[in-house]
C-alpha atoms as one frame of an Amber mdcrd trajectory, in Angstrom:
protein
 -21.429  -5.465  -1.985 -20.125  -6.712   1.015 -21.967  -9.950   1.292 -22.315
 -10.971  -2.303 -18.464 -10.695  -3.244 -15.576 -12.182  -1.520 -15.191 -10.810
   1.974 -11.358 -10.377   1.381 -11.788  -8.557  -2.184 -14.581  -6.294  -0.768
 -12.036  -4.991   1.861  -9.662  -4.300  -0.542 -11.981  -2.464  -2.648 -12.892
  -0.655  -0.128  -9.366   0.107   1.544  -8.345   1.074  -2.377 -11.107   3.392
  -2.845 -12.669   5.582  -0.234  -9.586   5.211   2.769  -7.701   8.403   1.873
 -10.839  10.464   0.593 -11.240  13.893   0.734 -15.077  13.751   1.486 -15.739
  13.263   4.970 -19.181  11.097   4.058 -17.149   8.961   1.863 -14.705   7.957
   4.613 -17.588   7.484   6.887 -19.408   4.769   4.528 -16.120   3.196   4.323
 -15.613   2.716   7.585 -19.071   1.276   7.595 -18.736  -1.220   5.149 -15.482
  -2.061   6.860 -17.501  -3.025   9.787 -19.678  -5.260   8.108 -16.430  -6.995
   6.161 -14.709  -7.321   9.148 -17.572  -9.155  11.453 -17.898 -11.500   8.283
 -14.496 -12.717   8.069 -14.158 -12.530  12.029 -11.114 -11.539  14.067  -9.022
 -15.276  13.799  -8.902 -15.093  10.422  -8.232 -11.609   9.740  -5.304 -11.432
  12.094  -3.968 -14.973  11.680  -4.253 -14.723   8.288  -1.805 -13.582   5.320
   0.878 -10.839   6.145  -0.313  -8.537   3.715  -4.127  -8.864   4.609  -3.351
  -7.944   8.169  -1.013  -5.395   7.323  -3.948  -3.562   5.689  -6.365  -4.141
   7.813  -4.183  -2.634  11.009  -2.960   0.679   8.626  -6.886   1.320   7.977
  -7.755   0.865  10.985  -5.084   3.244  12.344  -5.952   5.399  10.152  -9.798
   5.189  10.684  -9.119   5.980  14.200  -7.430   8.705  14.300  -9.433  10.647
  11.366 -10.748  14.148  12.074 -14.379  13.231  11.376 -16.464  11.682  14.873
 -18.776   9.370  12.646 -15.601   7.841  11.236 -13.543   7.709  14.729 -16.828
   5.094  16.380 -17.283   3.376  13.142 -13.383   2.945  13.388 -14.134   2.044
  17.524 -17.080  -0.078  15.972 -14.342  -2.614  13.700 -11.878  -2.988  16.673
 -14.550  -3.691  19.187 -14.989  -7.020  16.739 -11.149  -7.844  16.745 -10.353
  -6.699  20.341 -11.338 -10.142  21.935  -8.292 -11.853  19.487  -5.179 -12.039
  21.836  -2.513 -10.559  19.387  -4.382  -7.483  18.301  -1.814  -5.532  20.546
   0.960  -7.485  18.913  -0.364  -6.939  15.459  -0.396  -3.228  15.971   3.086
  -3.344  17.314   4.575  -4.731  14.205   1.933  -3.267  11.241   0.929   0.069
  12.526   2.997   3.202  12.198   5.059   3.938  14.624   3.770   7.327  15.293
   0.120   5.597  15.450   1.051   2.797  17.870   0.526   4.703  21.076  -2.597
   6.271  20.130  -3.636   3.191  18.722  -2.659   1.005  21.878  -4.982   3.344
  23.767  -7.895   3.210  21.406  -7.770  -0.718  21.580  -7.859  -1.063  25.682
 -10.527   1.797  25.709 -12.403  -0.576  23.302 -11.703  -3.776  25.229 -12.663
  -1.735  28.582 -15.986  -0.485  27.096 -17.673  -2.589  23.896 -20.123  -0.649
  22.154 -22.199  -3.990  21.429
């Protein structure tokens, strides 16, 4: 799915569909395909981009990151270890993330920078 659709519509898809389920192996592919998505449209375009597309893409991965489930927390370490190299990924969580998430998130991000899993 993700490389025979449009990069953008598969992310939404998938953001739509499995981001809030109640099955822990649901989340988990999720996540995974959100990988994939995310090192095809690459960190410029998916934070430069539209407001709304980078809005989404900062409350997954906020919310990917701070899931209950391991497997879902590295997949979640896995898609910012592809953005962390963009400059305003700090900035971008600042103004998209939730404001109880920022902190948490801030700290997931420079662990990620610190330590790529690549």
């Amino acid at each position: 799915m993700v490389y025979n659709t449009n990069p953008i519509r598969s992310m939404n898809a998938l953001i739509n569909g499995g981001l809030s389920h109640k099955h822990t192996a649901v989340r988990k592919s999720t996540a995974r395909h959100l990988e994939k998505v995310t090192e095809v449209i690459g960190a410029a375009r998916l934070l430069s981009g539209k407001k709304d597309l980078t809005a989404r893409f900062i409350h997954t991965a906020s919310c990917l990151a701070l899931d209950n489930t391991l497997e879902v927390r590295n997949q979640a370490r896995n898609i910012l270890s592809v953005v962390a190299s963009h400059p305003d990924l700090i900035k971008m969580v600042e103004r998209f993330a939730p404001l109880s998430d920022q902190i948490r998130m801030k700290d997931f991000i420079n662990k990620c920078q610190k330590r790529p899993l690549r």
